[in-house]
N, C-alpha and C positions, 0 to 999 in steps of 0.2 A: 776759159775753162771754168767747171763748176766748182766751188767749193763742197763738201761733205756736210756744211751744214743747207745748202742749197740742193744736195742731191736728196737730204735727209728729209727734206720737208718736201720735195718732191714724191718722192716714197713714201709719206705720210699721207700725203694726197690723194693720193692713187690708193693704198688703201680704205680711204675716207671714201674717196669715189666710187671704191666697186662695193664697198658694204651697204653704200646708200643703194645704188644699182641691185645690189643681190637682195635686199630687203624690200625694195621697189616690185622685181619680181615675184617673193614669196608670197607679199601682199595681194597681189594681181592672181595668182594661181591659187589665192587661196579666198579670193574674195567673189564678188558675181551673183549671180542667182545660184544658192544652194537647194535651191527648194527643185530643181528641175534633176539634180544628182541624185537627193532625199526622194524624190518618185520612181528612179529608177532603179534604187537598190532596197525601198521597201516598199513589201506587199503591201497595197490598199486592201482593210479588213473585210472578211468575205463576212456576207449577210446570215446571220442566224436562215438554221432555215427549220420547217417543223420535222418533228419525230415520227414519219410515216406509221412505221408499225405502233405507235402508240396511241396516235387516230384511230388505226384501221381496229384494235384492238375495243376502244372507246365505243364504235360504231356496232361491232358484233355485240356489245354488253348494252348500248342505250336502245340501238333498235330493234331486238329480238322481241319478241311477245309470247307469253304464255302457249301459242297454237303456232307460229314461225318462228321459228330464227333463225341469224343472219349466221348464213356459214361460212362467207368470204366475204373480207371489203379490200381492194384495191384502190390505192391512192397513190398520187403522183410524189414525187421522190426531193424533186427540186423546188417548192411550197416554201416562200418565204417567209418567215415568222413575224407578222405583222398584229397587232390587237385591232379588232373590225373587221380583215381580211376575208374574204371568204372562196374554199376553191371546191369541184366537185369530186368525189370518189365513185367505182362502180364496186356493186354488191349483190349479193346473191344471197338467194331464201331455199330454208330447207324445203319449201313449196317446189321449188325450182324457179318462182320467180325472179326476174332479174332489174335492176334498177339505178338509180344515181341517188346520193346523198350529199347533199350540201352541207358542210360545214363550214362553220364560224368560228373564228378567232377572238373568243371572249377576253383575254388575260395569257401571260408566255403562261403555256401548258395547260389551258382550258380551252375547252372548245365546246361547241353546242351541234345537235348533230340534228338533220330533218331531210326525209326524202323528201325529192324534186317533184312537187307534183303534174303528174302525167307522162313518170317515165320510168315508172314498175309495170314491167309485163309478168302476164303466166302465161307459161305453154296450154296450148288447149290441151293436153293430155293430161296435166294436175286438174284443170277445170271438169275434163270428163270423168276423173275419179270420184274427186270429192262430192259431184254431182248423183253419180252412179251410186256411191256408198249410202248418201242422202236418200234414194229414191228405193233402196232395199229396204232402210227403215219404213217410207213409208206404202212398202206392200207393193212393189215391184223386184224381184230379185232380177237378175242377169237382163236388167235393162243395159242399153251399148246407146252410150251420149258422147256426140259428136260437135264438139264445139271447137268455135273459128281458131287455127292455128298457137294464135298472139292475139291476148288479149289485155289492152292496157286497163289498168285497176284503175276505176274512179268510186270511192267507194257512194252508194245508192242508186248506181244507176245501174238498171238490168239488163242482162245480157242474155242473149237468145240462142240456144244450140237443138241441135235435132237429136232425138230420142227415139229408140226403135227397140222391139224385143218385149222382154220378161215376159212371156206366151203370149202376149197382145196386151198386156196390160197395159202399158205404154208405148205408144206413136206420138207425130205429131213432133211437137217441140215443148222443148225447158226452158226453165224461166231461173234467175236466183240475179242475186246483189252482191257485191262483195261487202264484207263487216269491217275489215281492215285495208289500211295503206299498203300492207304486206301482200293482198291478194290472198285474204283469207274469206272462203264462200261460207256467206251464212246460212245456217242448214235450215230456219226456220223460211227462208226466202224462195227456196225448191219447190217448183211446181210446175206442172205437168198440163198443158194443151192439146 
């Protein structure tokens, strides 16, 4: 038979035992790779991204000019805020011309802004006005100019439409340039074959 001081320390034991045990455990459950729990319960930081409407804003104000400007620019939404970065927007001229602008990511919230060159069109219908207006000044009235559909703006190079009417004063074909990147016809360039 045991004695109570043998039962005593028996009991003390066994306490001793399960608290090293239970501590053993808490240690184990609470130790490990925390970094794979810390991933799973927080968000990795979403990436600045740029202020669309405050490009597209930028763009009507930097590339409007005195005889166009820009009535809409369209830019994509999801544009990471990067400095160097560059992405393209589409835009639109009170010409009716239509185009792509490149911008660049000077600095967070500066940007520098330049059409893509060779990828502003005009409707031939703006080209046959401006042309037609041009060609009343010079002593054709209700001449009817007929130029290609789509015409991409390079500016100085000439472009060729067919002209008919103002009582014969005009046949043949037109001639002019564009003066601007915007697909603005310079009126001094109009003339007549």
């Amino acid at each position: 038979m045991r004695s109570p001081s043998d039962e005593a320390r028996r009991v003390s034991r066994s306490k001793a035992t399960a608290a090293v045990v239970l501590g053993a455990l808490t240690l184990a459950g609470c130790g490990g790779d925390d970094s794979k729990a810390a991933d799973a319960t927080t968000p990795s930081p979403t990436p600045r991204t740029v202020d669309d409407a405050q490009v597209e804003q930028g763009i009507e104000t930097d590339l409007s000019t005195a005889s166009v400007k820009v009535t809409s620019a369209k830019c994509p939404t999801d544009v990471e805020a990067k400095s160097g970065a560059t992405f393209t927007c589409n835009v639109t001229f009170s010409n009716g011309a239509t185009g792509k602008a490149t911008v660049t990511q000077a600095a967070p919230n500066q940007f520098t802004y330049e059409l893509k060159p060779g990828s502003v069109q005009v409707p031939g219908e703006a080209a046959d006005a401006a042309v037609e207006t041009q060609l009343a000044k010079q002593g054709a009235p209700n001449a009817t100019v007929n130029c290609p559909e789509n015409i991409i703006v390079k500016v100085g190079t000439t472009v060729e439409c067919n002209v008919s009417g103002a009582q014969g004063a005009a046949s043949g074909t037109a001639t002019f340039t564009f003066s601007s990147d915007e697909g603005t016809v310079d009126p001094s360039s109009v003339s007549t074959s």
